[in-house]
Each structure stands twice: as C-alpha cells, then as structure tokens.
N, C-alpha and C positions, 0 to 999 in steps of 0.2 A: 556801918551796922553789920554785924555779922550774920550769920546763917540762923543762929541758934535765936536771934534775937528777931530774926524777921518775923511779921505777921503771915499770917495763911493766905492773905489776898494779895502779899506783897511776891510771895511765891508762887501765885496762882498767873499776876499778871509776869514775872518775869520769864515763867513757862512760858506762857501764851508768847512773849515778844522772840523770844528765842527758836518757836517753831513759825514763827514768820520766814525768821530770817532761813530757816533750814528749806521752805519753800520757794524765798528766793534764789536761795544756793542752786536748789535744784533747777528751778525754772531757767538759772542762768545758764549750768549746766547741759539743757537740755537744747535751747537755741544755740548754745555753742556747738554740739553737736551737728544740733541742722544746716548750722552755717558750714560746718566743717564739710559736712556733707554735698551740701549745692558747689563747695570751692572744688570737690574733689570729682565732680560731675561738670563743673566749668572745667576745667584743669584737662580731664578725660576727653571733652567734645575738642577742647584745642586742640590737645596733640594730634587726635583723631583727623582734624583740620588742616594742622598741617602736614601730618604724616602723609597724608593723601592728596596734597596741595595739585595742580597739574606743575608746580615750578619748585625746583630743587631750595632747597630752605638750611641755612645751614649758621655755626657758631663759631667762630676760633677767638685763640687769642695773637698779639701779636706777635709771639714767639713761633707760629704758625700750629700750632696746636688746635686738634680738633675736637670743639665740646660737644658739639651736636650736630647730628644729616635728618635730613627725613627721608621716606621712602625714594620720593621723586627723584631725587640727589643720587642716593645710593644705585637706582636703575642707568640713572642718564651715566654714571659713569663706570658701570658693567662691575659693580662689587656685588659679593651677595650676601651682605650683611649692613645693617649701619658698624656694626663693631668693626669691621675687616674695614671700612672706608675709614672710621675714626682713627685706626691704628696706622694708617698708611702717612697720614698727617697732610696739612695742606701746602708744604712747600713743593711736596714732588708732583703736588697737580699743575702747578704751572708750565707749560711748555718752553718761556720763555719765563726766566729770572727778570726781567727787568720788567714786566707786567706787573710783577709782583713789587718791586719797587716802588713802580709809577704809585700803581694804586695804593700802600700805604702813605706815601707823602700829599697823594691829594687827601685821605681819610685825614690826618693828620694836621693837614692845614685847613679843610673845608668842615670835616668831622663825618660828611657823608659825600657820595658817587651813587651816581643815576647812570643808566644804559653805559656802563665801562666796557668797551670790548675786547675782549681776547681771546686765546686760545688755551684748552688743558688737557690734560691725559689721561685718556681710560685708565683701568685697571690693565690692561692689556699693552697701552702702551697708544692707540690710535687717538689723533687728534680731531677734539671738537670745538665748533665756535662757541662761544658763551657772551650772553651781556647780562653784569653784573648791577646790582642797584643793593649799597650795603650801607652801614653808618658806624659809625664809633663810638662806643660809650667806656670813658677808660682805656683797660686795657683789651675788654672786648670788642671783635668783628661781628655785625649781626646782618644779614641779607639773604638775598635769594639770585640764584643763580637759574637763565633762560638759554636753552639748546638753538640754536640760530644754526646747526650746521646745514642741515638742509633748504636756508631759505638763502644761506650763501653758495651752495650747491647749486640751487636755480638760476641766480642772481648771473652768477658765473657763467654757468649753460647758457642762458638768453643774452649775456654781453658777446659771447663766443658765437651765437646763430647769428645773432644781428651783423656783428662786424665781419662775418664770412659770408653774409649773402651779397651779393652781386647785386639786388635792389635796394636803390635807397628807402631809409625808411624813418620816421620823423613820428614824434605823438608828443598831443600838443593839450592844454590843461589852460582854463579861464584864457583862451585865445593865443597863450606863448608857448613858444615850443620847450618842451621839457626834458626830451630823449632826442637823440639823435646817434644816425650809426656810421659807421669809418666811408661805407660808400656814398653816403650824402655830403661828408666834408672835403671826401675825395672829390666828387662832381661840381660843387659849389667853390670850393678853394678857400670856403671858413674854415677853421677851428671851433671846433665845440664851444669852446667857451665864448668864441666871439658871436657865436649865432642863436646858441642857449641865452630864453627870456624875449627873444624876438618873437615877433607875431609872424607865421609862414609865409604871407604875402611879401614880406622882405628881398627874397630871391626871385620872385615872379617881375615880369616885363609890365613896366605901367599900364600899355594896353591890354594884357590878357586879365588883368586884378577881377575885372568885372563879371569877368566870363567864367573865370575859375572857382569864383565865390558863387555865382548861380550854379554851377553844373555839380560843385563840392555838394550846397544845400540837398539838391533835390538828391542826388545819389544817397545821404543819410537820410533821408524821408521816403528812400526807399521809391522816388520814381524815377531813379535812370540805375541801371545795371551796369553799362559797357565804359571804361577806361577815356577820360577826356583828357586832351593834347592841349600844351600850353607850353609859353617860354619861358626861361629864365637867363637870370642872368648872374652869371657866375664874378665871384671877387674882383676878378683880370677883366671885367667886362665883356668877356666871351657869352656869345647865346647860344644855348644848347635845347630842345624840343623835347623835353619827356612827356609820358604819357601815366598819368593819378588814377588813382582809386585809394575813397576814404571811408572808413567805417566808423560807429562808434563802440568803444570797450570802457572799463574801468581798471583805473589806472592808480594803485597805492589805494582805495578803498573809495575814489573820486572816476566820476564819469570824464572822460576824456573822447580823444578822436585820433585814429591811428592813421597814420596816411601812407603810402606807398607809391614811389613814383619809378622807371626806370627810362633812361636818355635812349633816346631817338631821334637823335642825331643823324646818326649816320644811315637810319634807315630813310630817313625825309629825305636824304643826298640822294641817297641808291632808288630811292621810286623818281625823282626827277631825271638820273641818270639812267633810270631803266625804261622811260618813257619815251626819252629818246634813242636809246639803243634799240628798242622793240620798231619806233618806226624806222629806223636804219635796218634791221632785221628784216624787215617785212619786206623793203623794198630790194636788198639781195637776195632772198628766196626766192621771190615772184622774179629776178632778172637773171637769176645764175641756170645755166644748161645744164646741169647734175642734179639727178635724182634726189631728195633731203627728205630721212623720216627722223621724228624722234620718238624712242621707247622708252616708257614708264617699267618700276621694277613686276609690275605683271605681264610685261610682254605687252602692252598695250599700245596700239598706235598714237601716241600723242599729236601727231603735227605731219603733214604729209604738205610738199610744195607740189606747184604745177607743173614741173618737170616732171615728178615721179608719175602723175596721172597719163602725161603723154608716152612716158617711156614704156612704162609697163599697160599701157591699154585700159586702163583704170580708171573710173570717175573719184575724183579726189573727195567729194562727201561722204563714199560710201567707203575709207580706208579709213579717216580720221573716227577713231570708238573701237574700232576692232583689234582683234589679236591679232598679230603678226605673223603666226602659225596659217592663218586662217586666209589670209592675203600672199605671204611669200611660203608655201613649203620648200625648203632650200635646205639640204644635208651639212649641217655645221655652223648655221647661221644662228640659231638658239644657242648653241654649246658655246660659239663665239661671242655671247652678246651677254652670257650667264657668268663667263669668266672674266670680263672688263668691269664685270658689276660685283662680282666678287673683289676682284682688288682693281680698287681706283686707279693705281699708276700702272697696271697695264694696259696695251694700247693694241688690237689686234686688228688684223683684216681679213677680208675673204675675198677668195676670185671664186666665180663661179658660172656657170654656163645657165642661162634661162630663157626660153620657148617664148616666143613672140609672135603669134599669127603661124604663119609656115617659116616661117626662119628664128633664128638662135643670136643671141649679142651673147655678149663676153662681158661680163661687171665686175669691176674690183672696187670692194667695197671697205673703205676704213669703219673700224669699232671703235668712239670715244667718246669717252665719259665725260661727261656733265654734271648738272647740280648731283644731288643726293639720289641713287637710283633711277637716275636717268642717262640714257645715249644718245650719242648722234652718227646716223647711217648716213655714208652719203658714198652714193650710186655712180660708181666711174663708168662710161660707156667704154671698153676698152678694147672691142670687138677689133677695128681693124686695125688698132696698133699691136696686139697680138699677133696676129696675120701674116704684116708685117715684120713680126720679131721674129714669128718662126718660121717666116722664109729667110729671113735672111742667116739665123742662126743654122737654118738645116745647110743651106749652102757653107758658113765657114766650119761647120762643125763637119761636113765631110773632106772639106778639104786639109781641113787641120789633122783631123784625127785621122785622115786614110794614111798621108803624112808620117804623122807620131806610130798610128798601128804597123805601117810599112817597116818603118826603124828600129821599132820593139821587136816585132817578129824576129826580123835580121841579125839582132844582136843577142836576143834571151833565148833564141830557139834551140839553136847548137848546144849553146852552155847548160840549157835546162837538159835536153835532152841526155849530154853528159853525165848530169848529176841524176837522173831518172834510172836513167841505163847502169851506170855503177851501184846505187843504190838499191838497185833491185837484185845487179851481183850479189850483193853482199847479203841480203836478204836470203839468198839461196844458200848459204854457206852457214854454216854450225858456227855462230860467232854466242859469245855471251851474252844474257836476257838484256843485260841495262844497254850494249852496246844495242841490238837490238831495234829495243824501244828507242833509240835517239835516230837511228836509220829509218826507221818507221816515220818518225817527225820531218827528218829529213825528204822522205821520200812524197809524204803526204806535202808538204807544202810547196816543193817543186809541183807537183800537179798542179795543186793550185794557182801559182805559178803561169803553168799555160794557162789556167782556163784564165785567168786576166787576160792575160792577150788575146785569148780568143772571142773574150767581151769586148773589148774595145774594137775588133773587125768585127765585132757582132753588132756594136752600137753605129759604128758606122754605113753598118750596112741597116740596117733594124732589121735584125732577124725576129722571131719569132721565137721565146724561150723553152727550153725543152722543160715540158711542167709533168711532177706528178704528185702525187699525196704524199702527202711527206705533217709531220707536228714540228711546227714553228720551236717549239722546246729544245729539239732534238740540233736545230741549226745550230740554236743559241750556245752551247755548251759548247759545240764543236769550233766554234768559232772564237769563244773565250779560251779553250784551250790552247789553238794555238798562238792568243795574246798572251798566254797565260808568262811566257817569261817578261815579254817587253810592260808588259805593266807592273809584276813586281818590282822589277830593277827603277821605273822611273815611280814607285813608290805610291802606284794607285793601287786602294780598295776597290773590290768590284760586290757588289753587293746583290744577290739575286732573288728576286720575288717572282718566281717562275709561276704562272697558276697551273691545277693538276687537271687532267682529265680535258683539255683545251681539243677541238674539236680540227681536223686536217684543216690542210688551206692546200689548194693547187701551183705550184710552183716548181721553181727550177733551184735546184737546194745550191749547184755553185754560186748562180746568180744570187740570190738571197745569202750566201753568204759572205759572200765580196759587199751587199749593201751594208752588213753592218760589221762587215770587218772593219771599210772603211769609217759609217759613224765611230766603232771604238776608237780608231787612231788617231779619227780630227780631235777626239775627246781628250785623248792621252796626251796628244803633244799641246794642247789647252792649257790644260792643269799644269801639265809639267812647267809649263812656258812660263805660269801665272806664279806657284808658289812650291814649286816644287815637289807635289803632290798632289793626294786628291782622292775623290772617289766617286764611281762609277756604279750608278742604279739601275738596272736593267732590269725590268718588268713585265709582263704578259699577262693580259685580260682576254676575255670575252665580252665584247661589247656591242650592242645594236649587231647582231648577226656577222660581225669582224672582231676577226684577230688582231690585237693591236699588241703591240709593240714598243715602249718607252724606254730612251738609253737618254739618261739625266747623270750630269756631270756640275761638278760644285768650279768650274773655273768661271773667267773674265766675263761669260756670255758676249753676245752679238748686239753690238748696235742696233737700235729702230732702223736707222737708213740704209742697211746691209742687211736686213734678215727677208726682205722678199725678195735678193737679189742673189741669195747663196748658192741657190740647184741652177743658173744661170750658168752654163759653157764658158770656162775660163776665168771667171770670176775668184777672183781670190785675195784674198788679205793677209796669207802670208810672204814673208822676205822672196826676193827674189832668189829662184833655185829652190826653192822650201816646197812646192805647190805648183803646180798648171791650172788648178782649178777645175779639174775634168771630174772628181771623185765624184762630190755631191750632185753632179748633172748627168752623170752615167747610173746614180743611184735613182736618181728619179726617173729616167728612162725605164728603166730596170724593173719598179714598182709602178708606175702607170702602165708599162705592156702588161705587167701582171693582172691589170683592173682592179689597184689598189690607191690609197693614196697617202703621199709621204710631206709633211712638213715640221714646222720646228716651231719652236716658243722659245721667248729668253726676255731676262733686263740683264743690264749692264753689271756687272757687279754681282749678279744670282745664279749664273751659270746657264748652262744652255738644256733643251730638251728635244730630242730626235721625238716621232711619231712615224709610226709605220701601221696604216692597217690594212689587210688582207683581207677578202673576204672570205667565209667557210666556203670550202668545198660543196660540191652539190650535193654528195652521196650521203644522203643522210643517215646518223646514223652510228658512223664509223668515227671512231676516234681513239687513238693509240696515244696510252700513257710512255711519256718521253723515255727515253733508253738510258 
C-alpha cells in the first residue's frame, strides 16, 4: 500500500513507531558515549598507573624494537624522555648480547621468564643489575624491569667484610647454618657447602654441646653479656678453644641468630705457658743480685725486685705505683728509657754514679724493651770493677802513651817545626793571594799538628785544659774547614744545622777541636769503607742548660757488643796499622775534664751518632753569634 493510500491512523502509528526508534538511536548513542567515556577514564587511571609504577614497565617486539617505557624505566636508565629511550631501541640496552639470546629462547620456548637476571646500560653508558619477569604474546615482549644494583652492591660489600674479618662468623635459620664466612672454613677445615644446612653444634666437642647450648640461650635472653669458651673440633680432628658470642638479627626478611666466635688457641697455650714462666720468673727475681725495675709507658714503676730495695735503700712497697722520676732522679735515665720506647729495636744503657748513705756505687744499667710500652732496668753494681779498670787502665795508658808521646815528639817536632818555620817565611814575603791562602792552611794545620802532640803529653800527664769562652759554632766551622778537602775527595756530604744565637761554653778551643776532628774522621773513613760515600750531619742545640753537639753519619754503625767499649784505651776495630785506638779515649778524657759528657748511639746498618755536651758558661748572659 502506498503513501497516498494510507489511512491517517496508519501514518499516525508509523510516526509514532519510527520516533521510538529515533529514541532508541539516541538512547544507544548516549551510553555509548558514557561507556566511551568510563573506557577513556580507565585507560587514563592505567597509564597513570603504570606510568608511575615504582618498576620500569616496558613493550618491544622481537626485532628489539621499543613500543612502550613508563616513567620508572625511562628514570632507572638515565633517559630524559620516554621518546629518547624508545628511540635508542632495546638491543643496545643489553650489556651483554647473549643475555639477550638467552632470554628470547626461554620466552620462546616457555612463552614467559620470572626474576631473569642481567645486566644493562644507562643512557650514559654505566652498568646496572636488573631482574626481569616478561611474557610473549606473538611477536610482542611485555614486562617489567627491577633495579637490584644496589642490593648487589651490598650483597657484595657484606661477602667482602665477612671474608676479610679475622673472626669467624656463622648465621643460622630454623637451627641450620645458613651463612658462613672464609674464616670459619678456614678454622674448621669444611667447605661451605659441606657445612652449609648443618645445625652449629656439628663442630662443637661432645662434651661442651651442653654447655654451649645453655650459655648461647641465656646470652639471647639477654642474661649473660660476656663471650663463653668452648671446643671444637676441626675436619683433621684437630681441637682448637674459641671463644662465642650470639645475638639475634633478621635474616632475608626471617628472624635468625648470628654468631661469632674467634680461636683461642693459642692464647689457652700461652696462659698455661705464662703460669709457669711467671713462677720461674718470680723465683729468679727474688734469687738474682741485680737490681730489676720494670717501667710502663708512663714512667711508672711496674715491678721493683728485692735486690733493688737493698741496693738502693728503699722499701720495695713503697717503689712499686710510683714514677720513676720520683724514686731515681738520674740525668739521662728518662731520655734513655723514652728512646727504647720509641723504637723497639733499640737497646740502650746508662752508667751512672748514685749516693748511697755516705758513699757512692757505680751502676750500669741496660735499657730493654719488653711487651708493648714496657722496659726492663736492670741495675749492675759496677762500683769496684770500674775501680779496678781505671786503675789499671791509668797505669797502661801511661805507660803506653808516655811511650807513643815520647816518639811522636821525637819524630814530628823537628819536621813540624820545619814546616811552621818555612811557612811563616813565606808568609812574610809578597807571594800571590791563592798562594797565600794554601800557606795559610798549611801553616794553620802544622800548629795544629803540635797541639796533638802536646795532647797526647797532656793526656798523659792529665793536665788541666786551658779553657775560655769561646761558641761551640765557631769550632765547628773551623774544624770542617780544614776537613774540608779529605771529605770531598772521599765523596762525603756534610750537612750543617748549626743553631743561632747558641750561648758560650767554657773550653779549650784546640782541645775541642781535635774531639771532633777526630769524630769527623772515624766518620769518613766509616762511610768511605762502607760504600764509598756518605754524609755527614752535624748539629747544635741548646738543651736542658747544655750545648750539645751531634755528628751523625749514614755508614755500617757500631755493633751492640762494641759500643760501650769504643772511648776504652786502645780499643779498636780497625785493620791492623789502620787505628791505636787512642782517638775516641783521649776524646773522652778531653770532654769529661771539661765537665761534659760524651757518648754515641748506633744499630747496625743505620750509621752511627757522636753526642757531645758541654755545659753553658756561667757568665750569664753573653753569647756571640758564630763568626
């Protein structure tokens, strides 16, 4: 039926049917919207989701192409964009190519990978760990990528403290040991894997199981503090005595128990062997005739035997707690006991004169060192073998030397005289400056010249030396000058630390320069002997109200058994024809008539050190800067 033919109801209903539909249109329209809308508010919260994930999140496919990064991603590996990461692509993040292998053939065969570990490459270039957990779908990669660098950083660091400490250390989870570090497998003679999953008591001695499982308890119950002793028993069946202490920690995100033990061994030996060394000790103390102190590094009396309370007059309770100072005032006895304690392998001694009632002993006292800042003094009565040495030495040293002085006179007098006499010609005569100056040398060291020989009838006779003020500075120069050729030629540096402003000393300027002409020469012909060379450090302080005086030399130094025997008449260790021995014993004569005093220091191998010190003049006051 056509249009024209319709009735008016029949158009009336097919309106009506047709704005139904034009409501449904719309209605459907309209939830499609709203769905459209919630999809694009899901969609929004997602990205948002994962854009902000705390774990990198990311797309490729397996041509390595990158469809999608999220924020996390693009941070963890130093881009500053997702675009600039997407563009870089995902083969060049592998550090290692075969990583990238691996994990597509397990994707490929499995379709997914949980915690995959590797490594990959900043923007920059810097490598970080990552575990990956990704799947396959097709030809897409979809996963997320976790930063582990740091927690392999740690991992690292704590395998590295553990296996460098010196104490063993063990931690243990549902009763079996779970860690263990190099010095426990070291001490035990397991292997980690043979001792890993064992329960601790494993290495313990049957008998101590019982002792070590109560003392462990109550120490994590918090009622013992102090370290319990137990034995073990090592692989090889060796027992060895360490001493525990156990706490409790969490361990991997589990309560655990960390334990710590170190051997004591060798300390359990050394207190049985120092138990009976101490009673061996006690009874050579209490038996020996020689004074025995021992000082702590405060100077503190540690240990005073019975001999020292009778020699020195002293009740032995009231020595033992005090300073040393305080009991012996003795001029060089701190300074001696301060420099052993300084270096361990030196070995010094003191002689020394000390007041007893109305009369005087003689002590020679060795300095040596002990444990850790401790010494041991030990008091030689040496009064009448001194006595005895210097009577007998004053009788052959006059005879020797009246002898040797008779024959030097005899033989060097004329000749000097000679060369004094001619050389003072010459000196009158108009000769040229440089000639001169060598006549001048000449002339000056034949004097000196006599005044040796007239030391040596001086020594023999013991004159009295002619003293007057004079700056020790002023020697020193004049006495290196005239070394001044023989030590270039044999190739010694002389090195001078003069101090200024140095205050007189009273003295006999030949005498004093003969003492350290001769320390220079034993020095030179030292070195020269040793290595063909060398150098020579001559020094000058003010010290405790003395001039002192140090001439240090870098040769062979002086034996222990020969250095309190050196200023001894005759004594010598050079070749025969080389030395008499007479130098260094005419130089001490020389310095003790002055009321000074002269000794030496040396090891083996470090070279030697002269000391000379003088005391200041009386006139206070006066003091003249060296010439």
């Amino acid at each position: 039926m056509t249009g024209e033919g319709k009735t008016r109801e029949q158009l009336i209903d097919e309106l009506q049917a047709l704005r139904l539909r034009v409501a449904e249109f719309e209605q459907a329209e309209a939830e499609r919207q709203r769905a459209a809308e919630l999809l694009r508010q899901s969609e929004e919260k997602y990205r948002n989701l994962v854009d902000n994930a705390l774990v990198g999140i990311f797309r490729t496919n397996l041509k390595g192409d990158i469809l999608y990064v999220n924020d996390t991603y693009v941070k963890m590996l130093g881009f500053d964009s997702a675009e600039e990461a997407i563009a870089g692509g995902a083969v060049a993040r592998y550090r290692n190519q075969n990583d990238r292998k691996v994990l597509i053939e397990e994707l490929t065969e499995k379709g997914k990978v949980n915690s995959f570990e590797l490594e990959t490459l900043t923007k920059t270039g810097e490598t970080r760990n990552v575990i990956l957990n990704a799947a396959l779908e097709g030809d897409t990669l979809s996963g997320m990528v976790i930063d582990i660098t740091k927690l392999k950083q740690s991992e690292a660091l704590l395998r590295v403290v553990l296996d460098s400490s010196p104490i063993s250390i063990y931690i243990t989870q549902g009763g079996k040991l779970q860690l263990v570090n190099s010095q426990l497998t070291k001490l035990t003679g397991y292997s980690a894997d043979e001792i890993l999953g064992k329960r601790p008591q494993y290495v313990v001695l049957a008998e101590d199981r019982a002792a070590v499982r109560e003392n462990a308890v109550k120490m994590l119950r918090g009622e013992r503090s102090s370290p319990y002793e137990y034995r073990l028993v090592a692989k090889d069946g060796e027992i060895r005595w360490v001493m525990e202490s156990v706490t409790s920690i969490q361990y991997q995100g589990r309560r655990a128990i960390l334990g710590t033990y170190i051997d004591i061994t060798n300390h359990k030996q050394a207190e049985q062997a120092l138990d009976a060394q101490k009673e061996l000790t006690d009874r050579i103390l209490a038996s020996t005739p020689n004074a025995i102190l021992v000082i702590d590094k405060g100077l503190k009396i540690m240990l005073a035997n019975q001999a020292f309370g009778k020699i020195f007059n002293l009740a032995r309770e009231k020595v033992e707690g005090d300073l040393l100072n305080n009991i012996l005032p003795i001029d060089g006895l701190l300074e001696a006991i301060s420099r052993t304690m300084a270096d361990r392998q030196f070995q010094s001694s003191l002689e020394f004169r000390y007041k007893v009632g109305n009369g005087e002993i003689i002590l020679l006292t060795p300095i040596v060192p002990m444990a850790v800042d401790e010494v041991l003094l030990i008091f030689h009565d040496v009064t009448e073998e001194r006595a005895r040495e210097e009577q007998q030495h004053h009788i052959d040293r006059l005879a020797s030397i009246g002898e040797v002085a008779a024959g030097v006179a005899h033989e060097l007098n004329n000749p000097l005289a000679s060369v004094i006499g001619y050389s003072e010609l010459l000196l009158n005569r108009q000769i040229p400056q440089d000639v001169q100056t060598d006549v001048e040398v000449i002339h000056r060291n034949a004097q000196r010249a006599v005044t040796i020989v007239r030391s040596l009838l001086a020594f023999a006779r013991l004159q009295v030396p002619q003293q007057q003020h004079l700056n020790i500075n002023d020697i020193i120069k004049q006495m290196l000058e005239m070394c001044d050729y023989q030590l270039k030629v044999n190739n010694i540096t002389v090195l001078k630390e003069l101090a200024d402003g140095l205050p007189d000393v009273l003295a006999d300027p030949q005498q004093l320069e003969q003492v350290f002409f001769n320390i220079t020469l034993n020095a030179e012909q030292a070195m020269s002997e040793a290595h063909n060379r060398g150098c020579l450090t001559v020094r000058t302080e003010l010290r405790g109200g003395k001039v002192r005086t140090t001439l240090s030399d870098d040769g062979p130094g002086i034996p222990a058994e020969n250095l309190w025997r050196i200023f001894t008449p005759f004594f010598t260790t050079k070749a025969p024809g080389k030395g008499t021995g007479l130098g260094l014993s005419i130089c001490h004569g020389i310095i003790t008539a002055h009321d000074g005093r002269i000794y030496a220091e040396s090891e083996v191998g470090q070279g030697a050190t002269f000391v000379v010190e003088l005391p200041v003049a009386e006139a206070e006051g006066v003091h003249r800067e060296s010439s």
